[in-house]
N, C-alpha and C positions, 0 to 999 in steps of 0.2 A: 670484551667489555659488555656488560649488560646495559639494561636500555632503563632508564631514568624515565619514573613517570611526574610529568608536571602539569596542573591543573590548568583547565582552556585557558586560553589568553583570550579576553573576551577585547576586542575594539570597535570600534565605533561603526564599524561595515558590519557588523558581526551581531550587532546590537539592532540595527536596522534591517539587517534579514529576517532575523525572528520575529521583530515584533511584524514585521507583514505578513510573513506565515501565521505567526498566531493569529492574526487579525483577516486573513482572507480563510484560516479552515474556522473560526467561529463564527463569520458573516456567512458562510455557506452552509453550515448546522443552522445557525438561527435563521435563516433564511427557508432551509429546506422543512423546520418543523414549522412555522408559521405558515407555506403554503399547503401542505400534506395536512397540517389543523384545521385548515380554511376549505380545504376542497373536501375532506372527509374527517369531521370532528371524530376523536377520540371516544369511544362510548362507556368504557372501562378503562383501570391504570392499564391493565394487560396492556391493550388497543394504545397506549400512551406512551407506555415503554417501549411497545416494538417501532414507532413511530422514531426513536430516540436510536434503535438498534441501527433504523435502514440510513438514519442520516449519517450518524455515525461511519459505518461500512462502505456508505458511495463516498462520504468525503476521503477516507482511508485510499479508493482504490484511485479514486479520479489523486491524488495526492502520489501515490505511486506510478500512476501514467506521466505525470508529473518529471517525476525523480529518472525516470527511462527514457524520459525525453529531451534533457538537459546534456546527455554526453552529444549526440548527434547533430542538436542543434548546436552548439559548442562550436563544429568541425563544420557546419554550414555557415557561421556568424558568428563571426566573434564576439559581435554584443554581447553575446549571452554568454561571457564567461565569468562575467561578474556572479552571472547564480551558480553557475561549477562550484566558483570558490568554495561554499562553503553548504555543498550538500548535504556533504554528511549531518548537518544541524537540519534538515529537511527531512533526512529519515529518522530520525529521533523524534520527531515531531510526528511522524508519520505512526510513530508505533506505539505512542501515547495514543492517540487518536485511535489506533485499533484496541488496544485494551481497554477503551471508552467502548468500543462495541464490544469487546467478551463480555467486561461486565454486565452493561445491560441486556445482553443476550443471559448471561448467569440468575439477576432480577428477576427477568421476565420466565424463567423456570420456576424461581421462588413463592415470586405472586401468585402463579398458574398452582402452586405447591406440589412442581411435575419434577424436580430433581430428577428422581432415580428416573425420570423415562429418558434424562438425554444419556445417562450410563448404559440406560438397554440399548437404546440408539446407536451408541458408537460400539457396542459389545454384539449386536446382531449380524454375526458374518454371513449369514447365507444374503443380507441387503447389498455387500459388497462386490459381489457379481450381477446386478441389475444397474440398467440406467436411470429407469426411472424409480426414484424410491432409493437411491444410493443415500449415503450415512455423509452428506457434501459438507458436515461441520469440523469430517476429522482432517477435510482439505486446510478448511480455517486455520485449524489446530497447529497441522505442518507446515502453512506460511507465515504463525506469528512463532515458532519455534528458529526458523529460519531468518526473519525481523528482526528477534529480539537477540540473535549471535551477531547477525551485525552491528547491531546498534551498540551491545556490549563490548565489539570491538572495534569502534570506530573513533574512541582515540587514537592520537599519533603514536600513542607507546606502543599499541599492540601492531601497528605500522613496521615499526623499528622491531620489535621483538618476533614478532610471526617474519619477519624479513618479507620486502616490495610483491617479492612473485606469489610468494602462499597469499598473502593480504587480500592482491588483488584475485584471488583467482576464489577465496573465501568470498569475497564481496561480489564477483559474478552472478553468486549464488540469489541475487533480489534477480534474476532472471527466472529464475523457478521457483520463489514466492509469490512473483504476480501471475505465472501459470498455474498454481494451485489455486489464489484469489478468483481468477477468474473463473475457473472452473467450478470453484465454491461459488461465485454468482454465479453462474450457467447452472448448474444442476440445483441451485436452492430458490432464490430470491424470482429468477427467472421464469421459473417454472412454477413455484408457490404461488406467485401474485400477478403472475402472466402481466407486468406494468410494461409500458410500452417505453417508459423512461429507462427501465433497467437495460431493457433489450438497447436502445438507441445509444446507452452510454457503453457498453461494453464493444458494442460492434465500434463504435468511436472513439475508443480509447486503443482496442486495437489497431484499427485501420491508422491510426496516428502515429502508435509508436512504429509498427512496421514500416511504417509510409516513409516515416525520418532517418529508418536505419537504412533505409533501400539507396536512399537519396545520400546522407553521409558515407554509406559505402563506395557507392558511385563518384564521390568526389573525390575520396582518398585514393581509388582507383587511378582516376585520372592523373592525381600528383603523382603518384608510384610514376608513373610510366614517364609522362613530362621531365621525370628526375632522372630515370636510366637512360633518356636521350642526352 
């Protein structure tokens, strides 16, 4: 039998997830360009758009620390499985929000009228064996290539049709989107603008999501064993 695709069924949990997500990644852009305005006015659109780039991209990653940190606390708390439900509408959100930063990273080429340098950029391989000076956008590249397979499969059809075990083992795969992401901050943002906000949030965002897996693991452990007694 083949696998029947039927449109979300949207309900009232469903409806109220979203709008908080929507409402807490546009209160943290509008928040994050009013303060970065305020503490270092924009002097050109360049200076305006990339202002537009960086909020964009931390709200993306801090939103993916997010989504990595929902299974572990899950299996610490069951509170928290009311936000399980219905993650998958969290990475979809998640990936709108990163092609809000391509774009204005694509803009801010436009304005500069630098196109073809970011073609030379990501076509210069002898930079691809350096650390400092690495090509860290084509990292970008490979975790919204990796985003956007999920997201495109994160109806229930392609559930049923990829069958449980490919699904999940496809959807793993936001494990090695947020290590390219980070990576792409670590060799770009981090190094470019030496901010002492990028460095604090990335070491904080790791240390978190490790912190939860270390701790969730340790608990299931414990069950395992409790159980074969």
């Amino acid at each position: 039998m083949g696998a029947g695709f039927q449109a979300v069924q949207w309900n009232r949990v469903k409806i109220i997830y979203d709008a908080i997500v929507f409402a807490c990644a546009i209160a943290y852009v509008a928040t994050f360009l009013a303060i970065a305005s305020w503490m270092n006015p924009p002097k050109n659109a360049g200076e305006a758009i990339d202002l537009r780039i960086r909020a964009f991209g931390t709200c993306a990653f801090i939103m993916m620390t997010v989504i990595l940190s929902i299974g572990p606390l899950t299996r610490l708390d069951r509170r928290f499985r009311p936000i399980l439900y219905n993650r998958r509408h969290l990475g979809v959100t998640t990936l709108c929000v990163v092609l809000a930063h391509v774009w204005f990273m694509i803009d801010w080429y436009l304005v500069q009228n630098a196109l073809p340098n970011l073609a030379n950029e990501l076509t210069d391989w002898t930079s691809y064996g350096k650390f400092i000076g690495f090509p860290f956008k084509v990292l970008g590249i490979a975790a919204l290539a990796v985003m956007f397979l999920m997201a495109a499969t994160s109806h229930d059809y392609w559930l049923v049709f990829l069958t449980p075990h490919v699904w999940k083992w496809l959807h793993m795969a936001v494990y090695v989107a947020y290590g390219l992401v980070a990576m792409h901050v670590a060799l770009g943002a981090m190094q470019d603008e030496n901010s002492l906000f990028v460095t604090i949030m990335l070491v904080a965002a790791f240390g978190t999501v490790t912190t939860l897996h270390i701790l969730s693991g340790r608990r299931e452990r414990e069950t395992d064993v409790r159980r074969r007694r």
